[in-house]
C-alpha positions as CSV (number, residue, x, y, z in Angstrom):
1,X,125.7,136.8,110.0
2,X,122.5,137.5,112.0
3,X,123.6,140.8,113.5
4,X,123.4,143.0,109.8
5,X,119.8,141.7,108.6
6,X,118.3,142.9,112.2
7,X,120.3,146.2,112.2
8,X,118.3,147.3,108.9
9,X,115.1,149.6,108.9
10,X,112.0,147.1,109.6
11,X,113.8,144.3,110.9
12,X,111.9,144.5,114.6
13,X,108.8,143.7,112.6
14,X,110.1,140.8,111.3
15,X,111.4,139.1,114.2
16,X,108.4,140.0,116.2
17,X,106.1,138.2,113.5
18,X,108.3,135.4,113.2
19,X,108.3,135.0,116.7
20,X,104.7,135.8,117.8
21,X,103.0,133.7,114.8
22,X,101.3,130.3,114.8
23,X,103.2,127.6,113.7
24,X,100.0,126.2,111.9
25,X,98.5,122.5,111.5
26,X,100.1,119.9,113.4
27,X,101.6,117.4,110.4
28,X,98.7,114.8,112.2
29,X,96.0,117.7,111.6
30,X,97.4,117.8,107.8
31,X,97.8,114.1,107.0
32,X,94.0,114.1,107.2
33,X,94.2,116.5,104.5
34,X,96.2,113.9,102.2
35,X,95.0,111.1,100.1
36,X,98.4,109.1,99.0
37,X,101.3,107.9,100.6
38,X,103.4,109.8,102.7
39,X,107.0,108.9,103.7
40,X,108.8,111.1,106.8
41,X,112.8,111.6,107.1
42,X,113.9,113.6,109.5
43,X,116.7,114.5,111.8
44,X,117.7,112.4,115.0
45,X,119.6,115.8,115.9
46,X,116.4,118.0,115.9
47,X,116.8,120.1,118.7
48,X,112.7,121.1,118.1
49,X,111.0,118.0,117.5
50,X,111.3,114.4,119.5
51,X,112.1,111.2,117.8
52,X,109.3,110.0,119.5
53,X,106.5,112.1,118.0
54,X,108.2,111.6,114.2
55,X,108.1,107.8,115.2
56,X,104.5,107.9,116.2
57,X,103.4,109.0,112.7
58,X,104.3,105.6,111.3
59,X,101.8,104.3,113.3
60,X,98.4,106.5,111.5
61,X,96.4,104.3,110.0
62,X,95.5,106.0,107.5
63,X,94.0,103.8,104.6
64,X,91.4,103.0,106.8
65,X,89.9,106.4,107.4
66,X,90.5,107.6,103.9
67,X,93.4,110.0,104.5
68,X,97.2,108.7,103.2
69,X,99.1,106.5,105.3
70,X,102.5,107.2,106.5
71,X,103.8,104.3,105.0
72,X,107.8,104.6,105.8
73,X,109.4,107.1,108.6
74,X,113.4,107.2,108.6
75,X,115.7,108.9,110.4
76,X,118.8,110.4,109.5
77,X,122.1,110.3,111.9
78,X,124.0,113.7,112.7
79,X,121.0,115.5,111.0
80,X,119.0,118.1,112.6
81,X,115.6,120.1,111.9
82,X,116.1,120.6,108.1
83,X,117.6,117.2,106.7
84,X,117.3,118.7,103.1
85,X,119.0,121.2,103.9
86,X,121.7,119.8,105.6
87,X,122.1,116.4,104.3
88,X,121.2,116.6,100.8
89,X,123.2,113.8,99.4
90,X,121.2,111.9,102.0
91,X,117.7,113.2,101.5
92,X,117.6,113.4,97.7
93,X,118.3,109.5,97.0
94,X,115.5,108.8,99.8
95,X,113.2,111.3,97.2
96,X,114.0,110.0,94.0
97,X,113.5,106.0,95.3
98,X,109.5,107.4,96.8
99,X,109.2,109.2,93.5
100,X,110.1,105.8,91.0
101,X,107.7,103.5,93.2
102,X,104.8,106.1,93.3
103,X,105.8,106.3,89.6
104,X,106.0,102.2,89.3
105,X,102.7,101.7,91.1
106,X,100.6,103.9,89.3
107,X,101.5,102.4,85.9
């Protein structure tokens, strides 16, 4: 599956960007970005980033210096770095429920 796509003409470019690129904000860098609620699901299997740092967002306090709050952070069982991807019958319920209170609170 891999081998074809870097066999073509260019494909050394692309692996080199992908590889040698910054990976950008930190999500704490961009929650200061954000004025509404955020909620977090992840995967527990995520072989790139720890429970513990996911965990940790829950506790930004974000009301309090203007930016959105992480206001829920779950984790998903047996799921790994992309949870939509890979557990959509799980993540898509957890969406829909965030999008009917946002919905239900603003009126």
């Amino acid at each position: 599956m891999l081998l074809n796509p870097l066999l073509e003409p260019g494909s050394a470019a692309v692996v080199f960007d992908t590889l040698s690129y910054s990976a950008g904000p930190l999500p704490e860098q961009l929650l200061r970005e954000v004025s509404c609620p955020v909620e977090v699901v992840y995967g527990l299997d995520d072989p790139w980033t720890p429970a513990a740092r996911v965990e940790k967002l829950a506790t930004l306090d974000g009301e309090t210096r203007g930016w959105g709050a992480v206001k829920k952070v779950t984790a998903l069982k047996g799921v790994g770095h992309c949870p939509h991807d890979e557990a959509p019958e799980l993540v898509n319920p957890l969406v829909v429920d965030f999008v009917k209170r946002i919905a239900e609170a603003r009126g």
